[in-house]
Phi, psi and omega in degrees: 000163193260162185233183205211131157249188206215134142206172187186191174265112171092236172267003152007292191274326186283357172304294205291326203284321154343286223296308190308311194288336188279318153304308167268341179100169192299175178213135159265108235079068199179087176306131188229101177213130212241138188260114185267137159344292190282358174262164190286137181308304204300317203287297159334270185316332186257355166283315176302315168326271176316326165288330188290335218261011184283333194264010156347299194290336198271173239259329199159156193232130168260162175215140201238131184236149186283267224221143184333078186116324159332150186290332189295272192329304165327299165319319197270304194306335168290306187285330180301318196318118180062052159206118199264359177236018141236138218235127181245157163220120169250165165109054201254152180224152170316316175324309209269350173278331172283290203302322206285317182305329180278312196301303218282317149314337151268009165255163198218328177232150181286320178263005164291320201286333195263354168284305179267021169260332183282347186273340177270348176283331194268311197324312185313332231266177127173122159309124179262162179196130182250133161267153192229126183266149175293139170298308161301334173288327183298349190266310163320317183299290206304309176318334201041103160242000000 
């Protein structure tokens, strides 16, 4: 199984991760660690340490960052760095963190597994728009007006 880790800024990751467990259920292998205003970078870096090294056993590691560029993302691209079974993905959304949870037990590889959580993750993406009809016009109709 693949294993995952979750960060972002502030409540970000312990959000999405609620959010992932209230749907998908508890999940194994999943590190959830989250960047406080007020913690120390070094303090930050040595939790990213320790999640990589809890997730030993798996198959291979994603680190899923709310944004691009961020100190969460920095941290993670520092620790993956020169390790080819850990993987960072930023911009992460729920979609991709649910469907990714389910997934992620049938893969054995880190680069098989990350084509197809990105493609559910943009799918997840979309403008919705409800149309809406006037009402008054619609009752005119039924009246044949």
């Amino acid at each position: 199984m693949i294993g995952c880790i979750l960060t972002g800024h502030g409540s970000f990751s312990p959000g999405m991760m609620g959010a992932v467990e209230m749907i998908a259920g508890p999940q194994e292998l999943f590190e959830v660690i989250p960047f406080r205003e007020e913690e120390a970078l070094e303090a930050f870096e040595g939790k990213m340490t320790q999640a990589l090294e809890n997730l030993s056993s798996a198959e291979g590691i994603v680190i899923f960052t709310d944004l691009l560029g961020g100190t969460p993302f920095r941290t993670a691209m520092l620790a993956a760095s020169g390790k080819e079974q850990v993987q960072v993905i930023a911009g992460t959304n729920l979609p991709i963190l649910i469907e990714g949870s389910g997934l992620r037990q049938a893969f054995d590889s880190v680069e098989d597994f990350i084509p197809a959580i990105l493609a559910i993750g943009k799918d997840g993406l979309m403008h919705a728009t409800l149309d809406l009809i006037d009402v008054s016009a619609a009752e005119d109709e039924e009246e044949g007006i």
